[in-house]
C-alpha positions in Angstrom: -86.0 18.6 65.0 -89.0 20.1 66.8 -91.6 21.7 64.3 -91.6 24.4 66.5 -89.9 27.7 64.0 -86.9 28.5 66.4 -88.0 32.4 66.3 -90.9 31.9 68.4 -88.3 29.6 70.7 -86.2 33.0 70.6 -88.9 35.5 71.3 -89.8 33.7 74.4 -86.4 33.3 75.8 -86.3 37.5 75.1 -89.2 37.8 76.6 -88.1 35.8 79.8 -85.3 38.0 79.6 -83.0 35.6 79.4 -79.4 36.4 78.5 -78.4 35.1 75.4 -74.5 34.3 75.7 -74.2 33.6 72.1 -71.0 32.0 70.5 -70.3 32.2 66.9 -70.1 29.2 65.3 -69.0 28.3 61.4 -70.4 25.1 61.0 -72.6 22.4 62.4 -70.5 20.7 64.4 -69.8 23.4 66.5 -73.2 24.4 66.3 -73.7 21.3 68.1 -71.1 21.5 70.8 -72.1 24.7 71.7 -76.2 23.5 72.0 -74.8 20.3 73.7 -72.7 22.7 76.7 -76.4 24.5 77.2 -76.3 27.4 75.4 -79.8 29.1 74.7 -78.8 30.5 71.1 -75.9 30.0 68.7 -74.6 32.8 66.2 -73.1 32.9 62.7 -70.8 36.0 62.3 -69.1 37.5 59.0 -66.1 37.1 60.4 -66.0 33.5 61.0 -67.6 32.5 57.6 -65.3 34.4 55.6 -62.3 33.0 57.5 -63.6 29.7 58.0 -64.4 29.7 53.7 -61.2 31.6 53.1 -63.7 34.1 51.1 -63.1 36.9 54.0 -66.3 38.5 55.2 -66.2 41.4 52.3 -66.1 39.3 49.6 -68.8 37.2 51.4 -72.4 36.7 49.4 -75.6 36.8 50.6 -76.6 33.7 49.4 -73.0 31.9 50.7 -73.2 33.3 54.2 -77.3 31.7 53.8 -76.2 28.3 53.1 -73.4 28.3 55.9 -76.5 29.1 58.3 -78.8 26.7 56.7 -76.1 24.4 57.2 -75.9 24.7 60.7 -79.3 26.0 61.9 -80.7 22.2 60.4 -78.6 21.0 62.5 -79.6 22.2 65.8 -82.7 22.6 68.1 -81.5 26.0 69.9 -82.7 29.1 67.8 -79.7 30.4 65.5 -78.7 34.0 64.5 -76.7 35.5 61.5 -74.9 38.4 60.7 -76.4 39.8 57.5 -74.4 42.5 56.8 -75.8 45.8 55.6 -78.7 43.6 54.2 -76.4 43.1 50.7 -77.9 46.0 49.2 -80.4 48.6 49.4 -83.8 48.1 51.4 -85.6 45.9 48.4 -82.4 43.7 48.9 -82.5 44.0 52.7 -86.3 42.7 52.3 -84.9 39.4 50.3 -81.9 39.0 52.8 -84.6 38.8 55.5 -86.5 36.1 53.3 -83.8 34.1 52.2 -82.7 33.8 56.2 -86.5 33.2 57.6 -86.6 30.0 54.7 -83.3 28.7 56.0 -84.5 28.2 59.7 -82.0 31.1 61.1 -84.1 33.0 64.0 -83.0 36.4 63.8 -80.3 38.4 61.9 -78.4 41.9 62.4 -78.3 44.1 59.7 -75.7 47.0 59.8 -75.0 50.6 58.7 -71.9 49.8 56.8 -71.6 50.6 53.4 -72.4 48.2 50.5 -70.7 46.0 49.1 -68.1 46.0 52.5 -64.8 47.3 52.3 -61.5 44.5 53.4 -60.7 48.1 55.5 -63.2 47.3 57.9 -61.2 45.2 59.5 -58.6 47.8 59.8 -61.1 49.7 62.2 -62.3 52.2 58.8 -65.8 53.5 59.5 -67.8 53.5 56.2 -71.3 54.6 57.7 -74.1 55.1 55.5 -76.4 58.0 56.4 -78.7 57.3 59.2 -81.9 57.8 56.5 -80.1 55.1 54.6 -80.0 52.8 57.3 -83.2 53.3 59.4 -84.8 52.7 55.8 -83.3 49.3 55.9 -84.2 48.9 59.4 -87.8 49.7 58.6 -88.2 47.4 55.4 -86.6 44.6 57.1 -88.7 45.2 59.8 -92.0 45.1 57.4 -90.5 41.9 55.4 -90.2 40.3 58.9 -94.2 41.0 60.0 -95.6 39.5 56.6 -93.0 36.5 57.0 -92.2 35.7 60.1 -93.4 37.8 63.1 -91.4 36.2 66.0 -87.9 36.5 63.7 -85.9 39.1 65.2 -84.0 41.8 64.1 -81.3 43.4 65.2 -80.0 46.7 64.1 -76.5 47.6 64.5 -74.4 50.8 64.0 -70.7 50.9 64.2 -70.3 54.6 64.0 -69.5 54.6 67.8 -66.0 54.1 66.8 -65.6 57.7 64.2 -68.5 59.7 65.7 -69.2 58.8 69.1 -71.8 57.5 71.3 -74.3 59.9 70.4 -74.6 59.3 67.2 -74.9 55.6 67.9 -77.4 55.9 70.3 -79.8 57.6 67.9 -79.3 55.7 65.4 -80.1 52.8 67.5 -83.3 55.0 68.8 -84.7 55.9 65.8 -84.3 52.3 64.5 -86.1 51.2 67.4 -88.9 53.7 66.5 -89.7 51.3 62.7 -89.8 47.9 65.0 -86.2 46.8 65.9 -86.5 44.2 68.1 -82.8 44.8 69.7 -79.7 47.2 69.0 -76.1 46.3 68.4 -73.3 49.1 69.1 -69.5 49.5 69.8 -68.5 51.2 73.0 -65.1 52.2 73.0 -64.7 52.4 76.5 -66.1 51.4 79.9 -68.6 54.7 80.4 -69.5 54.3 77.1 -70.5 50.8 77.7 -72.4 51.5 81.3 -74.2 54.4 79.2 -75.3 52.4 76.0 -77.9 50.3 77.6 -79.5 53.2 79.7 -79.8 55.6 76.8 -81.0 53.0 74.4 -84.5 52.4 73.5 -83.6 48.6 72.6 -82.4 46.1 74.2 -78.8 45.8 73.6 -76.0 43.0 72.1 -72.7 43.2 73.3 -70.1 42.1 70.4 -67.1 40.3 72.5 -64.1 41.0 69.8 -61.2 38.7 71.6 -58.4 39.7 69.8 -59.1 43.2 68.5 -56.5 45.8 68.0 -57.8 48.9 69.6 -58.7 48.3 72.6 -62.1 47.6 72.8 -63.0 46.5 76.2 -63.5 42.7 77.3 -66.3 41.9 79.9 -67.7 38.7 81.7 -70.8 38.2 81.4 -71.8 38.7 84.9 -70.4 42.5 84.3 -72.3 42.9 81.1 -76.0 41.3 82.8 -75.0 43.9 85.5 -74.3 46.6 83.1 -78.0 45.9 81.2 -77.3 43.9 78.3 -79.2 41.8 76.7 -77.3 39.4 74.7 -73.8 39.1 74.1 -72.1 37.5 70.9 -68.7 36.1 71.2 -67.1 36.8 67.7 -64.2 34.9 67.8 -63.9 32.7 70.8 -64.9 29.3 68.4 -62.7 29.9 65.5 -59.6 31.4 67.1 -59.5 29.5 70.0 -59.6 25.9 67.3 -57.5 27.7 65.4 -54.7 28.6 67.7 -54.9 25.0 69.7 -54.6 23.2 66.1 -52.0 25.4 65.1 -49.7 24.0 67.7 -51.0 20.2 68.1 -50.1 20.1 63.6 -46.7 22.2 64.8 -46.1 19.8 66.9 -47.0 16.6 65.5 -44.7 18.1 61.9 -41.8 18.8 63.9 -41.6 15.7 66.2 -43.7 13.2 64.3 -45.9 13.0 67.1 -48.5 14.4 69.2 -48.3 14.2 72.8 -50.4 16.7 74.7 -53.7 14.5 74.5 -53.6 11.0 75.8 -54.8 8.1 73.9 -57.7 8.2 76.2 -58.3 11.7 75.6 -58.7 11.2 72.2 -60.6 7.6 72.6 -63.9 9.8 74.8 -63.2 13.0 72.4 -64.0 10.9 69.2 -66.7 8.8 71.4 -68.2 12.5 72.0 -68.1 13.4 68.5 -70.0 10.7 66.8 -72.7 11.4 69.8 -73.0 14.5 68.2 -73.3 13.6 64.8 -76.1 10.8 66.1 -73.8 8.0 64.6 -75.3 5.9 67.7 -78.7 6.3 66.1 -77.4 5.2 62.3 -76.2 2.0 63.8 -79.6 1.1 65.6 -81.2 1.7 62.1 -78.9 -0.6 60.4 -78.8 -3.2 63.0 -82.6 -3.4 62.3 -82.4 -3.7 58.6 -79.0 -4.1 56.1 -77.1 -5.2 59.0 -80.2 -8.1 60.0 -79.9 -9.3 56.5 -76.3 -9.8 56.1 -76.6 -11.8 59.7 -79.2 -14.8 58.6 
C-alpha cells in the first residue's frame, strides 16, 4: 500500500473536482471490487455495518464501526470514508471519533445532527435533531481535532432535518457548519426543487445520499443528473449490500428447493472464483511459496 495517507489522495481528487461516486461497502472484499471497477473513493455507511454485523446501526459502537473501516481501508489504495454518526457523543467524544478514524487509515468521515446514542426509529423516517448549537459545536471540534491530526482528512457535516423542518433549516445548518471549517455538507432533499436548490444555496460542496429502497419517496438520480444538478459526491447506501443480498437470496432459494443452482454456468463460476483470489493477491502468496517452502519440499 502506497505510503501516501489516502486524505491527501482525497483532497486532491476534491480539489480536481472530481465526482466522487462512492459505494458503500461492508467489508474488504467489496472494498476491493469496487477499487478494482475504478471507483475514486469507497464508503462505509451505518447502515450496512449494522446489517452486515446484525448489530443494526443504533446499537452500533464507535469503536466497532472503526474496526469494520480499518478492516477495509488496509485493504485498499483508493481513499475510504465512514459514517460516524453524531460523533458517539458530545464534541470531546466527536474529537476522539475523529482520532480513532484518522489512526485507522479512513480519509474522511460525516458526522450528523442526530441525537445520541441513535434511536432504532430512525429508520422509520423519526427526526431526532439536536439543536443547531449542538451540532455546529461538533462540527467545529471535529474540525479543530482534524487540523492538529490530520489536515487533508475531510469532514463532512450532515443534517437530516430536511425531512421535519424543511430545506431552510438544512441549508443553514449546513452554512453555518461550513463557517467552523466543513470541508463538504450532507442533506436530504425531499423532492426534485429541493434537490436543484440545495447545492446553489449551500456554502459546501454537497453529498448526495442515494437511499435505493427507501420508503418515502426520496428521489433517485443518475449521476449525470446529480453532476448537472452541482453535486459533489454522491454515496450509494445500499446498492452493495442489498443488491448481494437479494441475488443470494434467490441463488440459496434456489439451490434449497431444487438441490441445485443453475443460473451461473460452471464457467461463470470457474472466472468468478479466478477473479476473486486476484483480489485477495492469492497469485502473489503462491510466487512467495514457490520461492521458499514449496522449493524445499521439491529437492
Amino acid at each position: 500500500m502506497s505510503t501516501i495517507r489516502t486524505s491527501k489522495i482525497l483532497r486532491q481528487l476534491i480539489k480536481d473536482n472530481t465526482f466522487l461516486h462512492m459505494p458503500s461497502v461492508h467489508d474488504a472484499l467489496s472494498g476491493r471490487l469496487v477499487q478494482s471497477i475504478g471507483y475514486e473513493a469507497a464508503y462505509i455507511g451505518g447502515y450496512v455495518s449494522g446489517a452486515s454485523t446484525t448489530i443494526t446501526e443504533p446499537l452500533l459502537t464507535m469503536t466497532e464501526q472503526v474496526q469494520l473501516a480499518q478492516n477495509i481501508a488496509s485493504k485498499i489504495q483508493i481513499p475510504l470514508l465512514a459514517d460516524a454518526g453524531a460523533g458517539w457523543g458530545d464534541s470531546l467524544h466527536t474529537m476522539r471519533t475523529v482520532k480513532e478514524f484518522i489512526n485507522a487509515g479512513v480519509a474522511g468521515i460525516h458526522i450528523e445532527d442526530q441525537l445520541y446514542p441513535k434511536r432504532a426509529h430512525y429508520h422509520k423516517y423519526v427526526v431526532h435533531g439536536v439543536p443547531v448549537e449542538e451540532f455546529v459545536e461538533k462540527i467545529d471540534f471535529a474540525c479543530q481535532q482534524r487540523d492538529m491530526s490530520d489536515p487533508d482528512f475531510v469532514i463532512i457535516a450532515r443534517t437530516d432535518t430536511c425531512r421535519a423542518m424543511g430545506l431552510d433549516e438544512a441549508v443553514m445548518r449546513l452554512n453555518k457548519a461550513a463557517e467552523v471549517g466543513a470541508d463538504m455538507g450532507l442533506l436530504f432533499p425531499r423532492n426534485l426543487d429541493d434537490a436543484k436548490q440545495a447545492p446553489k444555496r449551500c456554502k459546501l460542496p454537497l453529498v448526495y445520499v442515494q437511499s435505493r429502497g427507501n420508503r418515502d419517496g426520496r428521489p433517485i438520480f443518475s449521476r449525470k443528473e446529480l453532476m448537472d444538478m452541482g453535486y459533489a459526491a454522491c454515496i450509494e447506501a445500499q446498492v452493495v449490500l442489498c443488491s448481494a443480498f437479494h441475488y443470494l437470496k434467490q441463488v440459496l432459494g434456489e439451490l434449497r428447493e431444487t438441490g441445485e443452482f443453475k443460473g451461473i454456468t460452471q464457467q461463470e463460476y470457474v472466472d468468478a472464483r479466478q477473479q476473486v483470489e486476484d483480489l485477495i493477491d492469492l497469485e502473489e502468496h503462491y510466487e512467495i511459496e514457490a520461492k521458499t517452502v514449496e522449493k524445499r519440499m521439491s529437492r
